[in-house]
SEZA-467548 format. One record per residue: residue number from 1; residue in one letter; z, y, x of N, C-alpha, C, O in turn. Coordinates in steps of 0.2 Angstrom, whole numbers, plus 5000, padded with zeros to 4 digits. Each point is the difference from the previous one (the first is absolute). Example, Ala and Ser with C-alpha at 12.3 -4.5 7.8 and 13.67 -1.06 7.14 Angstrom:
<recs>
REC seq type  n.w  n.v  n.u ca.w ca.v ca.u  c.w  c.v  c.u  o.w  o.v  o.u
REC   1    A 5039 4972 5066 5000 5006 4996 5000 5006 5004 5003 4999 5005
REC   2    S 4993 5006 4993 5001 5006 5004 5003 5005 4996 5001 5006 5003
</recs>
This chain:
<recs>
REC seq type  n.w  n.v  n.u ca.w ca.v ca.u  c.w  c.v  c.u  o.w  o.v  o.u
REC   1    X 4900 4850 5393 5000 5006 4997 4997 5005 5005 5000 4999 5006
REC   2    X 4997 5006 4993 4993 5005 5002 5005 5004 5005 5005 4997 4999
REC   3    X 4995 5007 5004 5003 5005 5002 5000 5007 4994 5005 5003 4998
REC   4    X 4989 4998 4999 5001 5004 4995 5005 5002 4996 5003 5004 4999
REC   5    X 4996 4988 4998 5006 4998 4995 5008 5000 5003 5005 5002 4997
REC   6    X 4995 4995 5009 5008 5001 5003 5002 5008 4999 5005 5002 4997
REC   7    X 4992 5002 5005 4999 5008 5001 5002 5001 4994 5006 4999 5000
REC   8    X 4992 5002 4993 4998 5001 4994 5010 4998 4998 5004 5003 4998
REC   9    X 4995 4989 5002 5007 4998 4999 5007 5005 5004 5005 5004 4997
REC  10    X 4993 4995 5007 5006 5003 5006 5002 5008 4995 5006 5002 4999
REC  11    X 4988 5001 4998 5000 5008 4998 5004 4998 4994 5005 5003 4998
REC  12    X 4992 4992 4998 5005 4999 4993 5007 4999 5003 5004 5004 4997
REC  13    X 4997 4992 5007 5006 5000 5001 5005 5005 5002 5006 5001 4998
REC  14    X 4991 5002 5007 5004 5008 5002 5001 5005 4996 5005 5003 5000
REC  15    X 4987 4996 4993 5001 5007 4994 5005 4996 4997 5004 5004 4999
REC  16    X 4998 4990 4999 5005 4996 4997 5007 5002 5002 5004 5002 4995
REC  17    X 4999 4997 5012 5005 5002 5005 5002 5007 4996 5006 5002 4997
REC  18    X 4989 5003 5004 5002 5008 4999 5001 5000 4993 5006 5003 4998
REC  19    X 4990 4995 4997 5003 5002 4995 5007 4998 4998 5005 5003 4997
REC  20    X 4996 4990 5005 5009 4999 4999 5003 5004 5005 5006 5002 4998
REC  21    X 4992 5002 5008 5005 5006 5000 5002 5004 4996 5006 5001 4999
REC  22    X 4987 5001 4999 5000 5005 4995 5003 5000 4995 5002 5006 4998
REC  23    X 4999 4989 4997 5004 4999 4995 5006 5000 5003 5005 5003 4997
REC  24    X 4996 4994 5010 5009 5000 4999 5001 5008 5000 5004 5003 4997
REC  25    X 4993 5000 5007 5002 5007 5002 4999 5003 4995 5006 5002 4998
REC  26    X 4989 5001 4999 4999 5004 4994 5001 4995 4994 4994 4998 5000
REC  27    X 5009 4998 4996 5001 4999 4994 4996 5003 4994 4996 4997 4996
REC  28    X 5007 5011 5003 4998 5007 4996 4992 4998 5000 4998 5000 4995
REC  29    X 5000 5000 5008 4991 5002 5002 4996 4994 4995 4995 5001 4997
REC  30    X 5012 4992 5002 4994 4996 4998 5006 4995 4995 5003 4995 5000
REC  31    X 4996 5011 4996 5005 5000 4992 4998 4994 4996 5004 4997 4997
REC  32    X 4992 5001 5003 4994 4998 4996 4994 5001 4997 4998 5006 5001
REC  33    X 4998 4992 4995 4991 5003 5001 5002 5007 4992 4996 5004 4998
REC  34    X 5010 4994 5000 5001 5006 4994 5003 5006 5001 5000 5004 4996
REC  35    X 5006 4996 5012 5004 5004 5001 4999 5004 5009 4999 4996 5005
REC  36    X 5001 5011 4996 5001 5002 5006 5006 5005 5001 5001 5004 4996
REC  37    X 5001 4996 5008 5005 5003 5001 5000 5009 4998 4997 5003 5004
REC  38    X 5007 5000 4992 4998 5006 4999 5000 5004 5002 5004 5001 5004
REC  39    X 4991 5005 4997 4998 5002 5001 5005 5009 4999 5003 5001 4995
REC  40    X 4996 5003 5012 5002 5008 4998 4999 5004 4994 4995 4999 4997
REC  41    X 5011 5005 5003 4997 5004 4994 5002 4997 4993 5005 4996 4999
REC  42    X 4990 5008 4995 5000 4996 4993 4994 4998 5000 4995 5000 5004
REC  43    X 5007 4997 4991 4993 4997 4995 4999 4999 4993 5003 4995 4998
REC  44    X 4994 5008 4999 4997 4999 4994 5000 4993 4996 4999 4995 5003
REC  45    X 5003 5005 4991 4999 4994 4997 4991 4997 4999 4994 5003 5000
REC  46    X 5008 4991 5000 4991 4997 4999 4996 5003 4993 5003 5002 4995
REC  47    X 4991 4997 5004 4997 5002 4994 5001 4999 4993 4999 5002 4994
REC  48    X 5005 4992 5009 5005 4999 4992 5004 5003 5000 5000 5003 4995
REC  49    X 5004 5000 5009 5007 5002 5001 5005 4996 5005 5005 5002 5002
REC  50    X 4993 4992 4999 5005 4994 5003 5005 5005 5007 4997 5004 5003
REC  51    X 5007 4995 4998 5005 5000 5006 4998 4997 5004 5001 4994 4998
REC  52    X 4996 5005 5010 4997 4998 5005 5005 5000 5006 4999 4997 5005
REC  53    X 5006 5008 4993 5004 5001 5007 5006 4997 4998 5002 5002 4995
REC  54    X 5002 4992 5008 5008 4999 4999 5003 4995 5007 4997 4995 5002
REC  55    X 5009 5009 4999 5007 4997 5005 5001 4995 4994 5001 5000 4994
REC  56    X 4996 4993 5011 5006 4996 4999 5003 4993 5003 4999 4998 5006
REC  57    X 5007 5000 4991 5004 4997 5004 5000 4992 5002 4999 4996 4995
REC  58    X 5002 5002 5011 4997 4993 5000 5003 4996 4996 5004 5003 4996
REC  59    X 4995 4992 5002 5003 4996 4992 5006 4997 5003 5001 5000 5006
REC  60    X 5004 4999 4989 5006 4999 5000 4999 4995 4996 4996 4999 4995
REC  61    X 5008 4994 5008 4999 4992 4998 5002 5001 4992 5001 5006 5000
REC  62    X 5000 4992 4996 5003 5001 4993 4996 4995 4994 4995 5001 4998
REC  63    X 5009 4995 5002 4997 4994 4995 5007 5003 4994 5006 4999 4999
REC  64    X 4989 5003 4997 5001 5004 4993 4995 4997 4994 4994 5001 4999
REC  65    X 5010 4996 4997 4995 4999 4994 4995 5008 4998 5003 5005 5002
REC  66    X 4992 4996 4995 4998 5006 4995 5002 5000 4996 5000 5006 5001
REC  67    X 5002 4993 4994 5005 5002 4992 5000 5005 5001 5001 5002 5006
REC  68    X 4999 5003 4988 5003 5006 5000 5009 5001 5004 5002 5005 5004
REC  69    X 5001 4989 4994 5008 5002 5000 5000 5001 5006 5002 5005 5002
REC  70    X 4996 4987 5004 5000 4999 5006 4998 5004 5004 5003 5001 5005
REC  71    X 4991 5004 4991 4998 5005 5006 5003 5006 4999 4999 5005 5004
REC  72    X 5006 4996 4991 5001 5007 4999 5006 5000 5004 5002 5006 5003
REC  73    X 5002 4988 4998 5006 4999 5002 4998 5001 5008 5003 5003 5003
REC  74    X 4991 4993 4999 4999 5001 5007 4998 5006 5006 5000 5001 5007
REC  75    X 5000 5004 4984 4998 5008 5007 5006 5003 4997 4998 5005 4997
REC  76    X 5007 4994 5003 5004 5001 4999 5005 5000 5006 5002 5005 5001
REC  77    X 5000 4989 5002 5001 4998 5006 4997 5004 5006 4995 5003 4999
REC  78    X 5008 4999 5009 5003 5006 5000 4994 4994 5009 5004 4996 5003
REC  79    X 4990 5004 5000 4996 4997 5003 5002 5005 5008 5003 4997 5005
REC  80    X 4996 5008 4995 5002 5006 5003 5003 5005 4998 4999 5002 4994
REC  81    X 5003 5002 5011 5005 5008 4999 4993 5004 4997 4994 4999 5001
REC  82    X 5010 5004 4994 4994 5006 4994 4995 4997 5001 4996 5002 5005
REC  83    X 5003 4990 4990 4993 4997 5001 4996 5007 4996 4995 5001 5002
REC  84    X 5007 5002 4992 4999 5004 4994 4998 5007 5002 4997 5004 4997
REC  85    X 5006 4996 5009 4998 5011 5003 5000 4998 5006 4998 5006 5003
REC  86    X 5002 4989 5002 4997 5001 5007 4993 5001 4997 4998 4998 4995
REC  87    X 4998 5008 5012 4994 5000 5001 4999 4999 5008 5001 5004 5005
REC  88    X 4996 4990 4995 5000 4997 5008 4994 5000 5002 4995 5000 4996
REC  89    X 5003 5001 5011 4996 5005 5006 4997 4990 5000 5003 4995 4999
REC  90    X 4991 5006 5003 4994 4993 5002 5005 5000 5007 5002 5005 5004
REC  91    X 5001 4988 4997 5002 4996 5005 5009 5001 4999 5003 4997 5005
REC  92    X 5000 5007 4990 5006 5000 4999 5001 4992 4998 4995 4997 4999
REC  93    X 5013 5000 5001 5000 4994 4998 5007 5000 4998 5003 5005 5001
REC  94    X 4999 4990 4996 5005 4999 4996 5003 4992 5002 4995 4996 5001
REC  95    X 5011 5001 4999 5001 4992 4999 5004 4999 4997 5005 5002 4999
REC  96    X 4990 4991 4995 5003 4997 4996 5001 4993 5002 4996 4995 5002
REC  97    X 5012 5005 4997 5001 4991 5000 4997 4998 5008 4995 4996 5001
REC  98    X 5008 5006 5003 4998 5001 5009 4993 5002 5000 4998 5001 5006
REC  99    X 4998 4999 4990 4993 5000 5001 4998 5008 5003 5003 5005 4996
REC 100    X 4993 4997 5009 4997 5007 4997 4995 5001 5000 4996 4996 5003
REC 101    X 5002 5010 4992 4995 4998 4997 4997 5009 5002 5005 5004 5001
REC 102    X 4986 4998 4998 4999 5004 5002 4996 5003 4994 4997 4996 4997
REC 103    X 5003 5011 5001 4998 5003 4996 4992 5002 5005 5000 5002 5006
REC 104    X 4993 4997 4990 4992 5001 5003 4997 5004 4995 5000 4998 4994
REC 105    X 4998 5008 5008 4997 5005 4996 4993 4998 5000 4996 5000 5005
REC 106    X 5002 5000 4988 4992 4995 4999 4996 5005 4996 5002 5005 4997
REC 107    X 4992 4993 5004 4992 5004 4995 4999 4994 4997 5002 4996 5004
REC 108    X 4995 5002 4990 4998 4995 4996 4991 5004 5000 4998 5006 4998
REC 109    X 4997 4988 5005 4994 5001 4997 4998 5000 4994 4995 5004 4998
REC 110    X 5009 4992 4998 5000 4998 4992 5002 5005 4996 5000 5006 5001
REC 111    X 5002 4991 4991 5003 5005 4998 5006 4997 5000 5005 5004 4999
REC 112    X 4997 4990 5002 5006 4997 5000 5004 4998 5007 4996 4997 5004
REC 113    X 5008 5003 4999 5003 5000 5005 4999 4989 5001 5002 4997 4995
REC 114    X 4997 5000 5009 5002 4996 5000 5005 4995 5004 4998 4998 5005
REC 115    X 5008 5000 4994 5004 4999 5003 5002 4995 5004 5004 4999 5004
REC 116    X 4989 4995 4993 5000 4994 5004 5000 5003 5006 5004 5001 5004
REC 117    X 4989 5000 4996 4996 5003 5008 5008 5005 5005 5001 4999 5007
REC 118    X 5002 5004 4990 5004 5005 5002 5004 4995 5004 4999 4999 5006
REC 119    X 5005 4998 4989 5004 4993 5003 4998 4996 5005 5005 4998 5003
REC 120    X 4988 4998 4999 4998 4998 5002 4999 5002 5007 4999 4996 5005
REC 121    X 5000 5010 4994 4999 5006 5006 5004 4999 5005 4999 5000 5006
REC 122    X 5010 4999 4990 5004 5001 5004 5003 4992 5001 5006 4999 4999
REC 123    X 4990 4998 5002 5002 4994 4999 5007 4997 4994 5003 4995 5001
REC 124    X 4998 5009 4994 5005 4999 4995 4998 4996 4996 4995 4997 5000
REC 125    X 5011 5001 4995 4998 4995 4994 4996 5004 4994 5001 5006 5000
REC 126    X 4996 4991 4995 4998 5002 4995 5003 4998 4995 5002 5003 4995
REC 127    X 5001 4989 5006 5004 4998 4992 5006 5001 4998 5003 5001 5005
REC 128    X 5001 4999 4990 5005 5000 5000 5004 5006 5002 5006 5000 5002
REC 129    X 4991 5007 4999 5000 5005 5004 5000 5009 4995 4999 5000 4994
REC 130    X 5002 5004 5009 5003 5008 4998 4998 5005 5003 5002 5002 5005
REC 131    X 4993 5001 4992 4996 5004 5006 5002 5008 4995 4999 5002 4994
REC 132    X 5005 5004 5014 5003 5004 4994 4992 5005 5006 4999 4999 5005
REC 133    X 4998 5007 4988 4995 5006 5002 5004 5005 5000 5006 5000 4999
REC 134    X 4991 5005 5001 5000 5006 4998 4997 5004 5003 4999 4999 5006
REC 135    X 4998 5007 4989 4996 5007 5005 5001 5006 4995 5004 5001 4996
REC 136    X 4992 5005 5007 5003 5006 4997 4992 5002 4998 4995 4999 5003
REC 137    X 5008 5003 4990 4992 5004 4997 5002 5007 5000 5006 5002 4999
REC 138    X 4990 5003 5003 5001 5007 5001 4997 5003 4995 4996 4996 4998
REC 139    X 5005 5008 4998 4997 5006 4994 4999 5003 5000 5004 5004 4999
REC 140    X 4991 4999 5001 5000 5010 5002 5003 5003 4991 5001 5006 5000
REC 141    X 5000 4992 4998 5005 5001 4993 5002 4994 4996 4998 4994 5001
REC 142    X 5006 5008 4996 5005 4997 4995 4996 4998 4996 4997 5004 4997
REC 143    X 5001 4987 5002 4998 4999 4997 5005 4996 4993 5006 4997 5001
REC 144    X 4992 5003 4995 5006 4997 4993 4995 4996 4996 4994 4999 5000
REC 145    X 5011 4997 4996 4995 4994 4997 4996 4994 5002 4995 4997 4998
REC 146    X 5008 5002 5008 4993 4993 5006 5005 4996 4998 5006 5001 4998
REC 147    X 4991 4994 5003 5003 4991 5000 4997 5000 5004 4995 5003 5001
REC 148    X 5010 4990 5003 4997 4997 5007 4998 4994 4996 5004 4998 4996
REC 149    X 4988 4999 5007 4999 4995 4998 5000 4995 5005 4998 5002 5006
REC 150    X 5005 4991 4995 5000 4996 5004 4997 4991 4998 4999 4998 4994
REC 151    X 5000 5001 5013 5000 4992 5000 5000 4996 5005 4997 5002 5005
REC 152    X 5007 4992 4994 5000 4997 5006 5002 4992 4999 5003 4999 4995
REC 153    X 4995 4996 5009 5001 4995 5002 5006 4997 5004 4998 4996 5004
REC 154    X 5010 5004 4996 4999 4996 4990 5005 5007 4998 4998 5006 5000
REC 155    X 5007 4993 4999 5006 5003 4996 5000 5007 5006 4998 4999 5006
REC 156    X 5004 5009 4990 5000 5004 5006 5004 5005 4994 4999 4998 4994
REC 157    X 5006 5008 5008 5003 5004 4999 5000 5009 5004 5001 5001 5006
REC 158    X 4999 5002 4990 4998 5006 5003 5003 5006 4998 5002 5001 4994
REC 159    X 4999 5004 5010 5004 5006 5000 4996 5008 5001 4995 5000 5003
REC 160    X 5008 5004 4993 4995 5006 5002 5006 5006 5002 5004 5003 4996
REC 161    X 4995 4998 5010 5008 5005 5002 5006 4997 4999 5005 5004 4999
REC 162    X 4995 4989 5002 5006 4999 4998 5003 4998 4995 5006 4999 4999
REC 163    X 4988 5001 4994 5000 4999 4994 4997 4993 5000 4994 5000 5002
REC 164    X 5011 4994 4995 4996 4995 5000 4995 5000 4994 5003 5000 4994
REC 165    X 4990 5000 5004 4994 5000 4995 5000 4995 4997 5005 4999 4996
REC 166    X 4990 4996 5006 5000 4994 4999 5002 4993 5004 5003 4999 5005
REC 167    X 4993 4997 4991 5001 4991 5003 4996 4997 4998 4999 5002 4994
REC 168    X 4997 4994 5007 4995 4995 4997 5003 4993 5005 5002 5000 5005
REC 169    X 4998 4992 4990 5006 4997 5002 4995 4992 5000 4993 5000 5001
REC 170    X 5011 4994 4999 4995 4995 5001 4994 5001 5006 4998 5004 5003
REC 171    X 5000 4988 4997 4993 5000 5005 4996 4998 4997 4997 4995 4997
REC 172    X 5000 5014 5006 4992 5002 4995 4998 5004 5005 5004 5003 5004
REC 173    X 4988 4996 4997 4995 5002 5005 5000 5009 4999 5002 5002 4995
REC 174    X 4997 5003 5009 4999 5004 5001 4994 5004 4995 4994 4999 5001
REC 175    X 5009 5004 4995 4994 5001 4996 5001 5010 4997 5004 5002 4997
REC 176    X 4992 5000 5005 5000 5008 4997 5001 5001 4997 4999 4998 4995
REC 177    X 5007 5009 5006 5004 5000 4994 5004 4997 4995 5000 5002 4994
REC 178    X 5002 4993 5008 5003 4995 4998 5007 5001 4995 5001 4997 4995
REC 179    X 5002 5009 5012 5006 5002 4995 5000 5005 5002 4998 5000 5006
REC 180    X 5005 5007 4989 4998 5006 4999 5007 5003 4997 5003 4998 4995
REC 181    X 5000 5007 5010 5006 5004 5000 5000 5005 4992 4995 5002 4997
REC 182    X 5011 4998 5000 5001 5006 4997 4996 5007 5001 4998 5000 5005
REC 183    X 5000 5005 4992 4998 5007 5004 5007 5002 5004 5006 4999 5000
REC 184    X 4990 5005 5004 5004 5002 5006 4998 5006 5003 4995 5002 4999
REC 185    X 5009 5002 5004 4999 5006 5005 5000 4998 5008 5004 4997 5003
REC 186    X 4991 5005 5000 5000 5002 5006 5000 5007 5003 4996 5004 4998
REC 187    X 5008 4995 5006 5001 5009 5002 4997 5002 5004 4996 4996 5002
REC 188    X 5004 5009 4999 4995 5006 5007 5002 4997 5007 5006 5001 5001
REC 189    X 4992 4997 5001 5001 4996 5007 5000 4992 5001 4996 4995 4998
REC 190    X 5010 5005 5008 5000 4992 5000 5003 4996 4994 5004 5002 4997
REC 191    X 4992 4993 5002 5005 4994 4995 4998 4995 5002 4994 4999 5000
REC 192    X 5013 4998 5002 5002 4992 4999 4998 4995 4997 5003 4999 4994
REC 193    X 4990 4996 5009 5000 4996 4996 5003 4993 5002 5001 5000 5006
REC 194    X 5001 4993 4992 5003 4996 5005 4998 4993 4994 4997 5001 4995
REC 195    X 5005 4993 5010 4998 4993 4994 5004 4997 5002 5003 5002 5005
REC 196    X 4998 4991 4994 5001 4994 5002 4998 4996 4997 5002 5000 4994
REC 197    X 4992 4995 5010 4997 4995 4996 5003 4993 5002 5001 4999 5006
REC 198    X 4999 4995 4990 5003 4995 5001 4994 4994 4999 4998 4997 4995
REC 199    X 5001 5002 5010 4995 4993 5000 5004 4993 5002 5003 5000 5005
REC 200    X 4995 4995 4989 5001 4994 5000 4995 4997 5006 5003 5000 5006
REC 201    X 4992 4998 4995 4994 4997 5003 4995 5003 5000 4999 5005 4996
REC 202    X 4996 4993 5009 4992 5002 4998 4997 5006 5004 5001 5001 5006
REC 203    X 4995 5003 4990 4998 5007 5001 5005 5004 4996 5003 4999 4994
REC 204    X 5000 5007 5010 5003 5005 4997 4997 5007 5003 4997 5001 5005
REC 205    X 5004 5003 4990 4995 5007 5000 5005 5005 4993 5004 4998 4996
REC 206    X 4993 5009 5007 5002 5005 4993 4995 5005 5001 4996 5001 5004
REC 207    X 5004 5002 4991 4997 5009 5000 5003 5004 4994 5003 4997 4996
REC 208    X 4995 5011 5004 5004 5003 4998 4995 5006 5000 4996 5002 5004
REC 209    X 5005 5001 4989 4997 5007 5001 5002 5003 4992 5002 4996 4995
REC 210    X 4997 5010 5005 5003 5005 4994 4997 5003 4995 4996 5004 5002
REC 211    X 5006 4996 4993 4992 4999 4996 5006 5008 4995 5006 5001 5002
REC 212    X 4991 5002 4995 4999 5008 4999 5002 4998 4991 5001 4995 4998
REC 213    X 5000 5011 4999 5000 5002 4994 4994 4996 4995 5000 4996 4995
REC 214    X 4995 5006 5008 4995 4995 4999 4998 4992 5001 4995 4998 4997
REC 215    X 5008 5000 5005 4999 4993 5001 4995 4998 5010 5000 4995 5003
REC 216    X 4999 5012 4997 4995 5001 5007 5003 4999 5004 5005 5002 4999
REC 217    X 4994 4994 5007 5001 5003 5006 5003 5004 5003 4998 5006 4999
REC 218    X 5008 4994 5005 5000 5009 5005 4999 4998 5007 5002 4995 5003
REC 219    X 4993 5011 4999 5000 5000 5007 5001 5006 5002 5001 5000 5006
REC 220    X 5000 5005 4992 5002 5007 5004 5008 4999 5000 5004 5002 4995
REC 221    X 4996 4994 5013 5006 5000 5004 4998 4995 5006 4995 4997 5002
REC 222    X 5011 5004 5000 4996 4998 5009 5007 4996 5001 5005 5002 4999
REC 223    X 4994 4992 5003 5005 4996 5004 5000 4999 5008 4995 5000 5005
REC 224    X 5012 4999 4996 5002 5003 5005 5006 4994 5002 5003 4998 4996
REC 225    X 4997 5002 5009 5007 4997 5005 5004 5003 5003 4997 5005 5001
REC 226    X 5010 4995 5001 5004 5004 5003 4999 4999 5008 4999 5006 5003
REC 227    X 5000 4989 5001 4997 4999 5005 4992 5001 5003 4999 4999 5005
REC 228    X 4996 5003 4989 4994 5002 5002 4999 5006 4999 4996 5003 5004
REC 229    X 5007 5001 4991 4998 5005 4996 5005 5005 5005 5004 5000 5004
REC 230    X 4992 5006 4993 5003 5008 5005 5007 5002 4996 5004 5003 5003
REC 231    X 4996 4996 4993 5005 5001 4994 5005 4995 5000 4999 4994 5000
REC 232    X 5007 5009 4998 5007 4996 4999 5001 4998 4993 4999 5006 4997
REC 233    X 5002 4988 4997 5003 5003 4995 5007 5003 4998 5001 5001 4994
</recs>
């Protein structure tokens, strides 16, 4: 072997060394190729309208069938204190069943959040697993008449303030707009959106966004976190 090539070698090696630093020490930075850690401030929905900003919480083990009945019975059950009205700050944590587990304030490049990669991130499980979100949509007025539209891989259930909307149930791939809320009000400010999606195997993922009187899109409003954003809800 040349001296060149030793030299050469030696550098792959040492840039190799540093990056497993870096992963141990920042995790957040290297989310996966679809997720970065959130960013200050708000932010705007995507061009469709999608949701790009959400806290969420490391997966919780849960081998739950999908059935309607199974899952409805399952978010029912009580995982943490005000799983339903906490709003928890990026690195708050909670323990379930001795584990603890840590709430990661994320940006989605996509329009869909992906949860493998999330998981993965954290060295966490994917199958068999419960992964609860939430974020806050800001208003500059009272909007009336929106459905949230959702979708996600596999089974997921969703609240708006506190109000549970919908469910879309079985294992079915994430597909736009998949399932679509009653009409609804969101008020002048903060509102509470939250989910829990229930992945048997595989790829899991969801998205979300709120489609208008019209059938349109909404984007005049701004999402926000309680630990990046200037504002409290």
């Amino acid at each position: 072997m040349n001296s060149h090539k030793r030299v050469f070698l030696a550098a792959l090696a040492a840039i190799h060394s540093t990056l497993i630093v870096i992963a141990a020490e920042n995790p957040a930075r290297l989310a996966g190729p679809s997720l970065t850690a959130a960013a200050s401030g708000e932010k705007a929905p995507d061009a469709d309208g999608f949701i790009q900003r959400w806290l969420i919480l490391e997966p919780i083990r849960a081998n739950i069938p999908l059935s309607d009945n199974a899952i409805t019975e399952a978010v029912k059950k009580e995982y943490f204190p005000d799983q339903l009205s906490v709003i928890p700050r990026d690195g708050d944590k909670v323990k379930i069943q001795e584990t603890e587990l840590a709430w990661h304030a994320v940006d989605t490049r996509g329009y869909n959040v992906n949860l493998y990669h999330f998981a993965h991130n954290y060295r966490a499980p994917t199958s068999n697993v419960l992964f609860w979100a939430l974020t806050i949509v800001d208003c500059p007025e009272e909007l009336r008449d929106v459905r949230l539209a959702i979708g996600s891989n596999a089974a997921s259930v969703w609240w708006v303030n506190g109000q549970q909307v919908i469910g879309i149930y079985g294992d079915r791939q994430t597909v736009i707009d998949d399932g679509v809320s009653k009409r609804l009000t969101l008020k002048k400010g903060a509102n509470v959106i939250r989910c829990a999606v229930f992945n048997a195997g595989g790829a899991t993922d969801f998205c979300a966004r709120f489609l208008g009187g019209d059938e349109k899109p909404l984007k005049n409003f701004k999402v926000r976190l309680s630990e990046v954003g200037d504002k409290k809800p």
